[in-house]
C-alpha positions as CSV (number, residue, x, y, z in Angstrom):
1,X,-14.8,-13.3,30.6
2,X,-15.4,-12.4,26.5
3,X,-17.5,-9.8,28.1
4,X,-14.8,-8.0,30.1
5,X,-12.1,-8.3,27.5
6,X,-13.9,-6.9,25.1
7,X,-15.0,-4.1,27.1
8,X,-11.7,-3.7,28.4
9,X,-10.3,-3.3,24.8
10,X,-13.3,-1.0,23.9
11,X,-11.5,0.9,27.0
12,X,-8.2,0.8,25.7
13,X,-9.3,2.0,22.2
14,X,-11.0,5.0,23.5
15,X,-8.5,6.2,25.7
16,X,-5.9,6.0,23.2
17,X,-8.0,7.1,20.4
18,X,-7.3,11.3,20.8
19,X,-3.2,10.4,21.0
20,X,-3.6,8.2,17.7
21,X,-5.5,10.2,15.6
22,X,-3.4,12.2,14.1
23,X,-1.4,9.9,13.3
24,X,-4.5,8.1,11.3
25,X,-4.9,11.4,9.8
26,X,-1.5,11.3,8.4
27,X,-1.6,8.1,7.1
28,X,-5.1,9.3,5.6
29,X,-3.0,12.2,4.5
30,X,-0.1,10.7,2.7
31,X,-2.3,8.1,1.2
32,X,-4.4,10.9,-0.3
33,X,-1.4,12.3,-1.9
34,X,0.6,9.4,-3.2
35,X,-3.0,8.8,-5.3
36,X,-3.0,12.0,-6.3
37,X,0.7,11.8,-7.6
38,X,-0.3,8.5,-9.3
39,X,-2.9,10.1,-11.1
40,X,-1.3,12.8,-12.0
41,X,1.3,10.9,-13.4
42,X,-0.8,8.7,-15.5
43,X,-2.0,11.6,-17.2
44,X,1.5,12.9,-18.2
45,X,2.8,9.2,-19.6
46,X,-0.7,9.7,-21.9
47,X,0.4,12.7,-22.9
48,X,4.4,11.9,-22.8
49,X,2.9,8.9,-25.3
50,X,0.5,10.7,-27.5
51,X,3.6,13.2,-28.2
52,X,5.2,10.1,-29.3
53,X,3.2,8.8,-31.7
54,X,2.1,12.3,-33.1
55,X,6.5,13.1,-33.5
56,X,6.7,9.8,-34.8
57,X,3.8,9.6,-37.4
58,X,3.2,12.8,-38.2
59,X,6.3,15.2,-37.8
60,X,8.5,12.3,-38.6
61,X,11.4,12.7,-35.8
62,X,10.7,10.3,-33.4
63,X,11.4,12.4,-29.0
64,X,13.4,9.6,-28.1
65,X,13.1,10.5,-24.5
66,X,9.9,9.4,-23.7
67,X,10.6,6.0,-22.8
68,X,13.0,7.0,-20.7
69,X,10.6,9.2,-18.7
70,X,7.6,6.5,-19.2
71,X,9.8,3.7,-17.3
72,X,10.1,6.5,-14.6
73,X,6.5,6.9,-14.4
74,X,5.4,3.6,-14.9
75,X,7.5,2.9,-11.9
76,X,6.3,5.7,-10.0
77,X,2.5,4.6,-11.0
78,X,3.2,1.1,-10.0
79,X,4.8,1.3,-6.3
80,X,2.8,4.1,-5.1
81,X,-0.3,2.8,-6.2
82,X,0.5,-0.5,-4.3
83,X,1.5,1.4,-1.1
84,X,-1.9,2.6,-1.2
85,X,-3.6,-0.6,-2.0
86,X,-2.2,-1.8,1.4
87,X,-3.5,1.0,3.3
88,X,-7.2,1.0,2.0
89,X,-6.6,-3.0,2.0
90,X,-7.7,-3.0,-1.3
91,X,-4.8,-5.7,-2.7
92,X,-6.6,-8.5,-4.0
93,X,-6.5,-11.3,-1.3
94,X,-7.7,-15.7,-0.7
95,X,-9.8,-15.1,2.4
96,X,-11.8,-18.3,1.8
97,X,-9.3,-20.6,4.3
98,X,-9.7,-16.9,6.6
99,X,-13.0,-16.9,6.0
100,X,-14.2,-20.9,7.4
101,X,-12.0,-20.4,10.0
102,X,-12.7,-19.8,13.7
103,X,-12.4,-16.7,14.6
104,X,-9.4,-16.9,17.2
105,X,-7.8,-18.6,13.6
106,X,-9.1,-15.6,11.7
107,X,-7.7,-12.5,14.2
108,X,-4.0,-14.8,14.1
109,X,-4.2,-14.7,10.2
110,X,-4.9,-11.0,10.2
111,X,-2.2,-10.2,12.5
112,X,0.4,-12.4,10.6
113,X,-0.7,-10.5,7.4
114,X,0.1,-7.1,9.1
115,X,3.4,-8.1,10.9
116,X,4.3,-9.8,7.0
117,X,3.5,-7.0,5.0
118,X,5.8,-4.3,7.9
119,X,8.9,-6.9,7.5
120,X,8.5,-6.7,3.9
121,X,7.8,-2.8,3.8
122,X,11.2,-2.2,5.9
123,X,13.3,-4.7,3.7
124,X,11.9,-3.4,0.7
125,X,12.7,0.2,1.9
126,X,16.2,-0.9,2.9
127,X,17.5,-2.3,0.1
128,X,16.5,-0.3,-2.3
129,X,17.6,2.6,-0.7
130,X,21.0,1.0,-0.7
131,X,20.3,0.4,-4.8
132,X,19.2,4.0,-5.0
133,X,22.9,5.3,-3.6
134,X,24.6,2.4,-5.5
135,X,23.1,4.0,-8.9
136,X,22.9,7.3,-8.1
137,X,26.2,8.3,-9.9
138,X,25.4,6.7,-13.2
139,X,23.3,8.5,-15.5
140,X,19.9,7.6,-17.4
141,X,20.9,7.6,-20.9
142,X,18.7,10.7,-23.0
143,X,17.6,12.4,-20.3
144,X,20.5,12.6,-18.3
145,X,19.0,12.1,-14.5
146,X,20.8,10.1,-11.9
147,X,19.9,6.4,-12.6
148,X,19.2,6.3,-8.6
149,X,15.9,7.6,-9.7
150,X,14.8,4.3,-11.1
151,X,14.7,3.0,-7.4
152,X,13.3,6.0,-5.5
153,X,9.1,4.5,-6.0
154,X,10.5,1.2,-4.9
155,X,12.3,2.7,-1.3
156,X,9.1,5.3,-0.8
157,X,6.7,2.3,-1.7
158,X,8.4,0.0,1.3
159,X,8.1,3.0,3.8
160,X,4.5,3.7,3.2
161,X,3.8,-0.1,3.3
162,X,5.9,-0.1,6.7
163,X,3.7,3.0,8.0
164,X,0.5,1.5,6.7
165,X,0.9,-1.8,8.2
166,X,2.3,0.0,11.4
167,X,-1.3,1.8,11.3
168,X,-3.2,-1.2,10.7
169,X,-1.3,-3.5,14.1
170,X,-1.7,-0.1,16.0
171,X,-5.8,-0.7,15.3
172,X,-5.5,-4.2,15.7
173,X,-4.1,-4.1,19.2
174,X,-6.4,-1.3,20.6
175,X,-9.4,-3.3,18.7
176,X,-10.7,-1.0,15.9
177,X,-9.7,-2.8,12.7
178,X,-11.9,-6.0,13.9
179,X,-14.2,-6.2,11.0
180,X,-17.2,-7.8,12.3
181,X,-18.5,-8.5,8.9
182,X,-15.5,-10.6,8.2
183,X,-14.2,-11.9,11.7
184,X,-17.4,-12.4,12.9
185,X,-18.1,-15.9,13.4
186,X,-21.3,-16.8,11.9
187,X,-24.8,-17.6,13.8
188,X,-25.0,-21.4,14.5
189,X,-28.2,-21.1,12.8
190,X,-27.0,-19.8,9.7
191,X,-25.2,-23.1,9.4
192,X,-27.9,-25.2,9.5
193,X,-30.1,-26.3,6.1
194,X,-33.6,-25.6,6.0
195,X,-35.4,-28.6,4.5
């Protein structure tokens, strides 16, 4: 019976891989590019900062504007960077209860962590959508950009981590994001102590 609903799934996943492929891609896609952004970005608060300390210290008139633009950044650095770590499952994690599980325990915890981490991408997205139009009429004091913007990394951050984990149940359900290193239950042998 394992047998046949395995190779039934195997089925599944290969008739369905051509239609969801691009929509991987995608995923691969705008991952790709939100890092991208983030790195970029960490390069212009170094230099934002450096310009700082060297109109500070050196020309004596301090760009008050940078911090402004840093808690922008910082913010943009921040939430895109988590989106990410939720695609590549790269977030740091406690897999040891996941881990001594069996392995019908182990695929339930994976799915709950996908199906938790959606719900939390579309809420997050939501409401701070709703806090981005709620500020967007007020202004950021020195630089004089809507204070909406504060809120934008926090609504685009909940709707990659709503994709992402979209991606991630779509793979669970056809049976290609079964890591058999990790859900694998382990050889009886390997149990037992050699003496």
């Amino acid at each position: 019976m394992h047998t046949r609903s395995s190779t039934e799934t195997a089925g599944r996943a290969g008739r369905l891989r051509p239609i969801l492929q691009p929509f991987y891609r995608l995923l691969d896609l705008v991952c790709h590019v939100s890092l991208i952004i983030s790195g970029t970005a960490m390069v212009v608060l170094t230099v934002i900062f450096g310009w700082l300390v060297f109109g500070r210290y050196v020309l004596n008139s301090t760009p008050t504007w940078v911090e402004q633009v840093a808690l922008l950044l910082v913010a943009l650095i921040g939430f895109l960077g988590a989106s990410t770590g939720v695609h590549e499952r790269s977030h740091l994690g406690v897999s040891f209860f996941r881990d001594i599980a069996p392995r019908p325990m182990r695929l339930v915890m994976e799915l709950a962590a996908y199906v938790i981490m959606a719900v939390f991408g579309a809420v997050m997205m939501i409401h701070s959508y709703a806090l981005v139009l709620f500020k967007w009429s007020t202004e950021i004091p020195l630089i004089h950009m809507p204070e909406g913007l504060r809120a934008v990394p926090l609504t685009v951050c909940g709707a990659f981590t709503l994709a992402y984990s979209i991606g991630h149940l779509i793979r669970f359900f056809t049976g290609e994001s079964l890591d058999d290193q990790i859900l694998e239950t382990p050889p009886a042998d390997s149990l037992s102590t050699d003496r």
